[in-house]
C-alpha positions as CSV (number, residue, x, y, z in Angstrom):
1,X,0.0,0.0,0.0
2,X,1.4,3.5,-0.9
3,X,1.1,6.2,1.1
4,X,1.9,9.8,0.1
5,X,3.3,12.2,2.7
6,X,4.4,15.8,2.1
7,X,7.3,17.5,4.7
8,X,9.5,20.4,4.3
9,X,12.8,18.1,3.8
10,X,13.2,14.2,4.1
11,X,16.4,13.2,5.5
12,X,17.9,9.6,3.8
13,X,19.7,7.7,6.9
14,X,19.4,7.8,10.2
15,X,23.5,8.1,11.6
16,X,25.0,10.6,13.6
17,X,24.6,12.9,10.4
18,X,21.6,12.3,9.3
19,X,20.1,13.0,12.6
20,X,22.1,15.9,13.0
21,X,20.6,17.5,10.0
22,X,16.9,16.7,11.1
23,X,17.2,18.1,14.4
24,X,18.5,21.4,12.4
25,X,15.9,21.9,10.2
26,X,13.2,20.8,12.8
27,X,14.8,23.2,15.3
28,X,14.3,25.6,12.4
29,X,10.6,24.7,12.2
30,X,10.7,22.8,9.5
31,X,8.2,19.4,8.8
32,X,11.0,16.5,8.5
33,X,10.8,12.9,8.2
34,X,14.1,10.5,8.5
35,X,14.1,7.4,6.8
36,X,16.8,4.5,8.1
37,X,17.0,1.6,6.6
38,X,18.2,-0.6,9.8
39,X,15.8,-1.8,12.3
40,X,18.1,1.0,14.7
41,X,19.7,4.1,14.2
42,X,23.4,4.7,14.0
43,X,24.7,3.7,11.2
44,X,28.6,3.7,12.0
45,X,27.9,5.0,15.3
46,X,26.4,1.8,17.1
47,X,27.3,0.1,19.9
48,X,26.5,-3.4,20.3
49,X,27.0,-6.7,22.3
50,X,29.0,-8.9,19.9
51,X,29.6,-11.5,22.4
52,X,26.1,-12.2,23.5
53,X,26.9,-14.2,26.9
54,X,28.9,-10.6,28.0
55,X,27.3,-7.5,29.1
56,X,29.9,-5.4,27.1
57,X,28.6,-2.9,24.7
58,X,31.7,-2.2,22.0
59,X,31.2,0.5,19.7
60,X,31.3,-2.0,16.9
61,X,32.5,0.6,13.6
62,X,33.3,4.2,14.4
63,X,35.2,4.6,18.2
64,X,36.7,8.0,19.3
65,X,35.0,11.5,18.8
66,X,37.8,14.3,17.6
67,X,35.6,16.1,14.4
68,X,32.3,17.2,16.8
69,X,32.1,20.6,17.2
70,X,31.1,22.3,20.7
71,X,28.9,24.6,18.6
72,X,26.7,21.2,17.4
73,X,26.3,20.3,20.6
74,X,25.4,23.7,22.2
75,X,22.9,24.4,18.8
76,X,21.0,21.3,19.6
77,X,21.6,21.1,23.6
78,X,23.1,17.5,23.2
79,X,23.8,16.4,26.7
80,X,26.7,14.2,25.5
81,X,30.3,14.0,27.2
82,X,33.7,13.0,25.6
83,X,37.0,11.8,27.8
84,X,40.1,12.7,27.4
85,X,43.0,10.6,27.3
86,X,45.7,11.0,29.7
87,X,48.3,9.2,26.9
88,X,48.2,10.0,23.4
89,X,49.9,6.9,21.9
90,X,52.3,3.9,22.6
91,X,54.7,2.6,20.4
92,X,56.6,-0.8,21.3
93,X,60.0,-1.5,19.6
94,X,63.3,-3.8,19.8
95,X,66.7,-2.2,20.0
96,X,70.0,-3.5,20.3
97,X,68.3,-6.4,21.2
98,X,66.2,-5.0,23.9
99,X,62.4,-4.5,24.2
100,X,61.2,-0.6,24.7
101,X,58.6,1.7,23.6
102,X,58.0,5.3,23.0
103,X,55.7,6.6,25.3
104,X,53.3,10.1,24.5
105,X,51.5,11.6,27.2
106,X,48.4,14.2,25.9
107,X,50.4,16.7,27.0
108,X,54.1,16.7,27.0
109,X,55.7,16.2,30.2
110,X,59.2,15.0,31.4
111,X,57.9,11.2,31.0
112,X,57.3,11.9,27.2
113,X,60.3,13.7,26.8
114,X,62.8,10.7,28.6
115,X,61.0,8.2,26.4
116,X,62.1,10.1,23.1
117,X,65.1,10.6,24.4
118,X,65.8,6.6,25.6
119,X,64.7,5.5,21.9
120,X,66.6,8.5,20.2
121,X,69.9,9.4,22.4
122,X,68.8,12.6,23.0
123,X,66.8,15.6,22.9
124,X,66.3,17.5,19.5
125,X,63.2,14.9,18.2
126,X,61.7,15.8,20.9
127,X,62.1,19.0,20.3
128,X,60.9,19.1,17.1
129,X,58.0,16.7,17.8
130,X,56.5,19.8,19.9
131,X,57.4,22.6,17.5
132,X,55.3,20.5,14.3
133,X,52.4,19.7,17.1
134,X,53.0,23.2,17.7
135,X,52.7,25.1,14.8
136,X,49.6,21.9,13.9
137,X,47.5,22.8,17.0
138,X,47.3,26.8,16.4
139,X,46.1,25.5,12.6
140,X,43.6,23.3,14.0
141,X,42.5,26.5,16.6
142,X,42.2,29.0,13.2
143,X,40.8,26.3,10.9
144,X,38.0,24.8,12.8
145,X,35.6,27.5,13.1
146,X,35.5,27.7,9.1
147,X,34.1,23.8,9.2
148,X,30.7,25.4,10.0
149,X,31.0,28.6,7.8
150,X,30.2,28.4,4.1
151,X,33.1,27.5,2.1
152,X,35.8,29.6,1.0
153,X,38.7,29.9,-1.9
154,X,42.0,28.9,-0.8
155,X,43.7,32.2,-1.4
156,X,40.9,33.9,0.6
157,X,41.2,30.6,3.7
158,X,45.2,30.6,3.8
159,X,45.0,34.7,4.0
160,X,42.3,35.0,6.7
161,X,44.3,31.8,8.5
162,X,47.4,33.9,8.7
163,X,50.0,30.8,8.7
164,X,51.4,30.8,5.1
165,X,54.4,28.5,5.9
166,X,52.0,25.8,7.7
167,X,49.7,26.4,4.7
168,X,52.8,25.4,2.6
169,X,53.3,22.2,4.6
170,X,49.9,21.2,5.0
171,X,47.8,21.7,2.0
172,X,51.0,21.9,-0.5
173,X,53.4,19.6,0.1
174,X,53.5,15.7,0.2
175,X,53.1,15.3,4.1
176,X,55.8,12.2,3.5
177,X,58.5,15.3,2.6
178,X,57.3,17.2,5.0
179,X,57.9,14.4,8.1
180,X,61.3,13.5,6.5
181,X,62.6,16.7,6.7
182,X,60.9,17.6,10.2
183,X,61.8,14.2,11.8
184,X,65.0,11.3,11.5
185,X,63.9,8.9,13.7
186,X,62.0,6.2,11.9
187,X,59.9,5.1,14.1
188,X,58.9,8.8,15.3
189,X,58.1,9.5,11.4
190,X,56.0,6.5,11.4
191,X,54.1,7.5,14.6
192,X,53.2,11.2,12.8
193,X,52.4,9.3,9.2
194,X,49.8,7.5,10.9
195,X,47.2,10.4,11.4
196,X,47.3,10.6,8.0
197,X,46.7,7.0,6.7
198,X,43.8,5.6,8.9
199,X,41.0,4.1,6.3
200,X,43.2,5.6,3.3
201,X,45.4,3.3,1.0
202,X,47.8,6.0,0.6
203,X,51.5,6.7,0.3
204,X,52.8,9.3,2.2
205,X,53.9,11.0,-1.0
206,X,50.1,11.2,-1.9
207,X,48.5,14.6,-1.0
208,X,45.1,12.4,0.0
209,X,47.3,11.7,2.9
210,X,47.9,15.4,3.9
211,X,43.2,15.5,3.6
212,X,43.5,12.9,5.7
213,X,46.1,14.1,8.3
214,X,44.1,17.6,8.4
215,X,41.0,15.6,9.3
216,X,42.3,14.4,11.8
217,X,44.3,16.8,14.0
218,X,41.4,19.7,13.4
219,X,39.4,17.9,15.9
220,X,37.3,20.9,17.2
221,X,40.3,22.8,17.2
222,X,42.1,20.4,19.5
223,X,43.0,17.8,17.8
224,X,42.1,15.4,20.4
225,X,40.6,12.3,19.9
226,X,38.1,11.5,22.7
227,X,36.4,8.9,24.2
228,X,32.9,8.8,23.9
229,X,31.3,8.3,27.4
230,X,28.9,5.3,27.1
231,X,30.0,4.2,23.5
232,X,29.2,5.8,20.4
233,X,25.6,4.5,21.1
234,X,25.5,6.8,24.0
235,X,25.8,9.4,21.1
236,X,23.5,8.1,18.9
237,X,20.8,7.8,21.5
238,X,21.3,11.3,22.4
239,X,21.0,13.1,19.1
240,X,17.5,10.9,18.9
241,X,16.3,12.2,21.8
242,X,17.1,15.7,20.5
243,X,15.6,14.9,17.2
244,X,12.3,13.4,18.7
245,X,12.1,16.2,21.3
246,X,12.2,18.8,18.0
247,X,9.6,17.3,16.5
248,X,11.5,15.2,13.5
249,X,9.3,11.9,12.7
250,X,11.8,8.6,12.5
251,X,11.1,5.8,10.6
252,X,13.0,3.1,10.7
253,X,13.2,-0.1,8.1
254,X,12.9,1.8,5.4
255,X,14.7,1.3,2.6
256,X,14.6,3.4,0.2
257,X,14.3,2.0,-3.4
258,X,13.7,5.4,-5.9
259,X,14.4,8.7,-5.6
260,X,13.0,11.0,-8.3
261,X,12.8,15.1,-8.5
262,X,10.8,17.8,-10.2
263,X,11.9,21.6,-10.8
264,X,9.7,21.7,-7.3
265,X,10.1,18.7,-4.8
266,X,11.2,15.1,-4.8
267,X,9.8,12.0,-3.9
268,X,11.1,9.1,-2.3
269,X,9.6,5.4,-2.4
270,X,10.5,3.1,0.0
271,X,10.6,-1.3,-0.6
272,X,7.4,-1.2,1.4
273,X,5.8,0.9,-0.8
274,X,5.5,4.1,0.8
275,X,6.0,7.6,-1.1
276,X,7.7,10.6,0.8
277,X,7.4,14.1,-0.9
278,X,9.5,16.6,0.1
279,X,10.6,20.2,-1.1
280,X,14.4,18.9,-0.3
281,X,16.3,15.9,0.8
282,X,19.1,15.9,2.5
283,X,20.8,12.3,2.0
284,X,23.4,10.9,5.1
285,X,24.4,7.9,3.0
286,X,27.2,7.6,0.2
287,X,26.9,9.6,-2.9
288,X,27.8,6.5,-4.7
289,X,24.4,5.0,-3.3
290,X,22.3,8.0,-4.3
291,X,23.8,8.0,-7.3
292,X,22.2,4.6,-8.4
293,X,19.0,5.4,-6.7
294,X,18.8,8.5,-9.4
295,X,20.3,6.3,-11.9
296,X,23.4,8.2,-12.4
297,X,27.0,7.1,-12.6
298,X,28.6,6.9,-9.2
299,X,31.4,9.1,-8.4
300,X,34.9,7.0,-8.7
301,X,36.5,6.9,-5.2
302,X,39.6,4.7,-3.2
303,X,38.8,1.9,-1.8
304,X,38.2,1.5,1.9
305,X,42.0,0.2,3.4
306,X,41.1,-0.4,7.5
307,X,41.0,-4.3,9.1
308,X,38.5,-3.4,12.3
309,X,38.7,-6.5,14.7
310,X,36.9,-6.3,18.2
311,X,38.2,-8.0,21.2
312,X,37.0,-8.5,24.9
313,X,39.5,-9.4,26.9
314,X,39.5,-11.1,30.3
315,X,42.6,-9.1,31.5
316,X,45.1,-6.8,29.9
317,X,48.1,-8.6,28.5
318,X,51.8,-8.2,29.9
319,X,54.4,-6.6,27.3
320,X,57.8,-7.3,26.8
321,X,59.5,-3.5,27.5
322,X,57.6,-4.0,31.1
323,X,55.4,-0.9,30.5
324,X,52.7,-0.5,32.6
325,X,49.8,-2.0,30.4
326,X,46.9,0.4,31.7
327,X,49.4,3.2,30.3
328,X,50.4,1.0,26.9
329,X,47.1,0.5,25.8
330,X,45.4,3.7,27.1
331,X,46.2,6.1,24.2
332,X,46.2,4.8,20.6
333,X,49.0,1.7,20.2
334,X,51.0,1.5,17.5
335,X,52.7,-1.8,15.9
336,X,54.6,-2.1,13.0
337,X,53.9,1.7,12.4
338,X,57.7,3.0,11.9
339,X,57.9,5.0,8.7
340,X,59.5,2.0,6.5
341,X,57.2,0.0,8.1
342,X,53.9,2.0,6.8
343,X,55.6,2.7,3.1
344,X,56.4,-1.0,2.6
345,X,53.1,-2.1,3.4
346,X,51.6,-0.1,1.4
347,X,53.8,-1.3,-1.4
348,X,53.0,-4.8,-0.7
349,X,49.4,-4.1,-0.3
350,X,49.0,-2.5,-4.0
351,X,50.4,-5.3,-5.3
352,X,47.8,-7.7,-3.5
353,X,49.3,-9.2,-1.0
354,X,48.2,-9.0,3.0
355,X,51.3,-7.4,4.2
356,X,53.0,-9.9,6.6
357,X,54.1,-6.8,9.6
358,X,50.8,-5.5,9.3
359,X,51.1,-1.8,10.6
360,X,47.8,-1.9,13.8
361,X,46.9,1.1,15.7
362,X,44.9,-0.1,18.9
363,X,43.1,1.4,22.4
364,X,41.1,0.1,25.2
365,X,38.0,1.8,25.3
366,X,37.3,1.1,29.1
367,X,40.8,2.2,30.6
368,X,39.0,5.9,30.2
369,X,35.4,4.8,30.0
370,X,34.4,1.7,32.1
371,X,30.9,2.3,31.8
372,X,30.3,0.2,28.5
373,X,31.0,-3.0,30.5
374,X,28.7,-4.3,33.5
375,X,29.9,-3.6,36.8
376,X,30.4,-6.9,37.3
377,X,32.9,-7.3,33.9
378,X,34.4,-4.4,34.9
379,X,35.2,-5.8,38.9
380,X,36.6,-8.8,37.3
381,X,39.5,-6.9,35.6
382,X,37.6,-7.2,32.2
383,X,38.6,-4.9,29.1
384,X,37.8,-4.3,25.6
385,X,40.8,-3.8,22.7
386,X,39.9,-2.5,19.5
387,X,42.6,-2.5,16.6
388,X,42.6,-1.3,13.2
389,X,45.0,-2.6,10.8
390,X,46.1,-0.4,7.5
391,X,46.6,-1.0,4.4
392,X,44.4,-3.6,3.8
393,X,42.3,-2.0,1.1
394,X,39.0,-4.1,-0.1
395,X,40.3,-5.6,-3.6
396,X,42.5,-7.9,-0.9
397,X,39.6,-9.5,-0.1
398,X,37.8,-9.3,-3.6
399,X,38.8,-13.1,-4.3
400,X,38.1,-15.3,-0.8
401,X,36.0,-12.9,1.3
402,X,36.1,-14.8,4.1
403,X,39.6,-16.7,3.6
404,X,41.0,-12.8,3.2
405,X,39.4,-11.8,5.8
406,X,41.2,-14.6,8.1
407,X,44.6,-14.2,6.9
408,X,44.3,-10.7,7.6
409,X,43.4,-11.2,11.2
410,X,46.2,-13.9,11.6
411,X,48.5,-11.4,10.4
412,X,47.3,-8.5,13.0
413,X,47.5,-11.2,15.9
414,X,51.0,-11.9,14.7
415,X,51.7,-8.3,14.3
416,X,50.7,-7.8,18.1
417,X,51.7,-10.5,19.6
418,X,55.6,-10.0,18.5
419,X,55.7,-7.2,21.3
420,X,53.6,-8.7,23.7
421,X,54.8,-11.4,27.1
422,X,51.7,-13.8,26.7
423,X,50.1,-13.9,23.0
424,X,46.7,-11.9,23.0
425,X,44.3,-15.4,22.6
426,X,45.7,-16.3,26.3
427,X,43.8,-13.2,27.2
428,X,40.8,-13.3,25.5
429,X,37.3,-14.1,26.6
430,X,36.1,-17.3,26.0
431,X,32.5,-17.4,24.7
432,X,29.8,-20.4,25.2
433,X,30.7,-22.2,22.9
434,X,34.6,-22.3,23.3
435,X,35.3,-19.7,20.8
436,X,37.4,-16.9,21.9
437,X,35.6,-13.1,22.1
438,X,37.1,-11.7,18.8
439,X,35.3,-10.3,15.6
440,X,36.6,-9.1,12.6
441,X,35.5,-6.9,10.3
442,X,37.3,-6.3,6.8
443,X,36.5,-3.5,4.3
444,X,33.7,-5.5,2.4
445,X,32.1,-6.9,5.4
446,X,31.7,-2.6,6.0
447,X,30.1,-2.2,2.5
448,X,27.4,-5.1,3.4
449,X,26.5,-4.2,6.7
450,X,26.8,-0.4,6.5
451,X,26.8,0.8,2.7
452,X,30.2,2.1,2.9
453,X,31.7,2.0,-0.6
454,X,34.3,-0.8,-1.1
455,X,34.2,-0.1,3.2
456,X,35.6,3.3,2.6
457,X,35.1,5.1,5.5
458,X,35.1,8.6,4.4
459,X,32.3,7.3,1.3
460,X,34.4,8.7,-1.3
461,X,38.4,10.4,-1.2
462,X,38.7,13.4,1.0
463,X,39.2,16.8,-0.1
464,X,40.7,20.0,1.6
465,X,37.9,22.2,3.0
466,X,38.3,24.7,0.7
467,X,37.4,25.6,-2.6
468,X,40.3,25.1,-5.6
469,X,38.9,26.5,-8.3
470,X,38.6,22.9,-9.9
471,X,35.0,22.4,-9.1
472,X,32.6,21.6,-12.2
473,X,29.7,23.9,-10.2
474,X,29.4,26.3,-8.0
475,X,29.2,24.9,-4.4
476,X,28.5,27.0,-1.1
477,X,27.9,24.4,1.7
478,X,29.5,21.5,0.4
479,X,26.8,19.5,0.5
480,X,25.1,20.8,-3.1
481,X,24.4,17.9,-5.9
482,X,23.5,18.9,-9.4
483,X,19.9,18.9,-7.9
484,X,19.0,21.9,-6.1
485,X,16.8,20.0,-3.9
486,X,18.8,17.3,-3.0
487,X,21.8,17.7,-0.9
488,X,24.6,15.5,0.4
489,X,24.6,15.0,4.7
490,X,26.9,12.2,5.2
491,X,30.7,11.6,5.2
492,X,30.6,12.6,1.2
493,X,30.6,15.8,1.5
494,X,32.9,18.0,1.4
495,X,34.2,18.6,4.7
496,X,32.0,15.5,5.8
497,X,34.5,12.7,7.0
498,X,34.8,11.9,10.5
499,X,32.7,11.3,13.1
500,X,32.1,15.1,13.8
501,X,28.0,16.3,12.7
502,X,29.7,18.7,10.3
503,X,27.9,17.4,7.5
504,X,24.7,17.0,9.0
505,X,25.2,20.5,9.7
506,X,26.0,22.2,6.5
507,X,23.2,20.3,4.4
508,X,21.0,21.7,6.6
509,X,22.3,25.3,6.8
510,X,22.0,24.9,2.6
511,X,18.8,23.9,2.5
512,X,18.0,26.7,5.1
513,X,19.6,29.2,3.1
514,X,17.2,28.8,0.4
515,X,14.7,30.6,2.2
């Protein structure tokens, strides 16, 4: 049966973006209806109990919160708290045949500066680490505002930014040259390269990787990557209270199946049947997917390159430099992640091969946050461990899905366990049935269960938030498709990756600007 309903805009997906953009416009006093195909909301930004028989809710996909702007949450009174992180990172390494690692702190203090100076010999890396991190952080400070503004030209950005050398470095130059002249440690270039490679197949020589270092150290003009209190669900539930509480109508399993537009409106027809007019629609989902729902060619994009694996852990496993494991894992760990390291794998990976020293980043989620785990889980010295490994872009696991898929998770335990005094599977939960409390989930297995294009992350490659002078129309927001009533609100857009509301945002303020 088909039923015809008229609203102001319909929103396409019901993530974090999606449901940023209806609580806008319905804020705004706008009619709006959300569509989400999923029996929940979230998208990306679920949590969920993998491992039934353990009350542990993991935030399955998306993890830390750096991109969300305080301004979001003020605009739409989200009551949602982020944690920060007392350590910043953990590197392990063997030299001269001995076990250490290179300890960051959040903030640099005399323990961060001893560790560079044990895996160095002395002082000027870590001198320089802090000038770059420096000169980054006032960037982030100047450029983050503009995330929310309408866009500008580059020449009119870098002026108005008022840092023409980091400019040079950041937007310019291959952020590989820039970290090899900056930095001679190996493994401290490796550690600064990896900001700007997680979910891109990218060399360092590659300005996507400079989009995607940006991204990441903007972070609401902090650069900090958070910890979501309660899991990325706690998040999700939040922004649908706020939607609700505005007025926005949610319906959930709906799929959408058509989308078609006059010179007026445009109608949307979900599998059941139903028929959604709107004057706009904002779409959260990949512009590769509403491209085939307009039957139009999708926009050519990367491939997603990001191994997610899940683990619940019934205590924190010894390592072999003797560090403190509640420090080691409670910042982002790195393994295999020296410059070479990252370059080679890369190499190896674009010539289809799972690279054997697969470069991992890692964190526990409930050294900062214990709250996603029962108090009982949590008394019992329980943790959670969530590792990423790069450079495992989806045509690796084009051929044997599922074979892929384990190979690539063999090669992350190995990876790991190398620095570690009891292999990780000692340490992991063990489930009903005698399996062990681990889940992977490989680029393709993120295109299935979330619509993420070839499991790329960011839906499509990144671009700098300003405007080049290369674009085919004029854009404003961002968010603008050849369509004047149709506009992009998801992690497509320009300006849109991360887990950060920015794109949610901006379609809105477009379609509000009309008025």
């Amino acid at each position: 049966m088909s039923t015809d309903s008229k609203y102001d805009a319909v929103v396409v997906g019901g993530g974090h973006n999606g449901l940023v953009a209806a609580a806008y416009l319905a804020k705004a006093g706008k009619s709006v209806v959300l569509l989400e195909s999923a029996s929940e909301l979230g998208g990306a930004t679920t949590s969920v109990r993998p491992f039934p028989e353990y009350d542990a809710r993991l935030s399955r996909y998306s993890y830390l919160v750096s991109l969300l702007p305080d301004q979001i949450v003020a605009d739409l009174g989200i009551n949602f708290k982020t944690l920060e992180r007392s350590i910043a990172s953990y590197t392990p390494y063997k030299k001269g045949g001995k076990d250490g690692g290179l300890l960051i702190s959040q903030n640099w203090d005399a323990r961060t500066a001893e560790s560079f100076r044990e895996l160095t010999g002395g002082d000027e890396e870590g001198k320089k680490w802090q000038e770059f991190y420096s000169e980054i952080a006032v960037l982030a400070e100047r450029i983050a505002p503009y995330m929310l503004q309408p866009l500008k030209s580059a020449a009119d950005l870098k002026s108005e930014i008022g840092l023409p050398e980091v400019w040079k470095f950041m937007m310019e130059r291959p952020i590989g040259e820039v970290i090899q002249d900056r930095f001679q440690d190996d493994l401290v270039r490796g550690v600064v390269l990896t900001d700007a490679l997680i979910g891109t197949f990218s060399s360092a020589q590659d300005l996507q990787a400079n989009r995607c270092f940006l991204y990441h150290l903007i972070g609401n003009g902090t650069g900090q990557w958070r910890v979501p209190q309660g899991g990325m669900g706690a998040f999700v539930t939040e922004l649908n209270r706020v939607a609700l509480l505005n007025g926005v109508e949610i319906n959930l399993n709906s799929h959408v199946t058509d989308i078609d537009s006059s010179s007026s409106s445009v109608a949307v027809t979900t599998a059941t049947g139903d028929k959604y007019v709107a004057t706009d629609l904002l779409f959260a989902g990949a512009p590769q997917t509403l491209a085939k729902l307009r039957g139009k060619s999708a926009p050519a994009s990367l491939d997603g390159s990001q191994m997610k694996i899940n683990m619940l852990l019934s205590k924190l496993p010894r390592l072999k430099s003797g560090v403190d494991p509640k420090l080691a894992f409670a910042g982002t760990f790195h393994v295999n992640e020296t410059y070479s390291q990252l370059e080679k794998a890369y190499q190896v990976a674009k010539l289809g091969d799972i690279p054997s020293d697969l470069p991992l980043e890692m964190y526990c989620h409930t050294l900062t946050d214990p709250t996603i785990l029962s108090p009982e889980l949590s008394q019992r010295g329980f943790h959670t461990l969530t590792l990423f490994g790069l450079h495992t872009p989806a045509a690796l696991f084009d051929a044997d899905p599922s074979g892929a898929k384990e190979a690539a998770k063999a090669a992350a335990i190995s990876s790991l366990n190398q620095y570690l005094e009891e292999p990780i599977e000692s340490v992991l939960a063990v489930c009903g049935d005698g399996s062990l409390a681990i889940e992977a989930k490989s680029p393709i297995d993120l295109d299935n269960d979330l619509g993420l294009p070839r499991g790329n992350i960011f839906h499509r490659d990144l671009d700098f938030p300003f405007i080049d002078g290369t674009e085919s129309a004029p854009i404003k927001w961002g968010s603008e498709t050849d369509d004047s009533h149709i506009f992009l609100a998801g992690a497509g857009a320009r300006r849109g990756g991360g887990v950060s509301g920015i794109a949610g945002h901006n379609a809105a303020m477009a379609v509000l600007a009309k008025d």
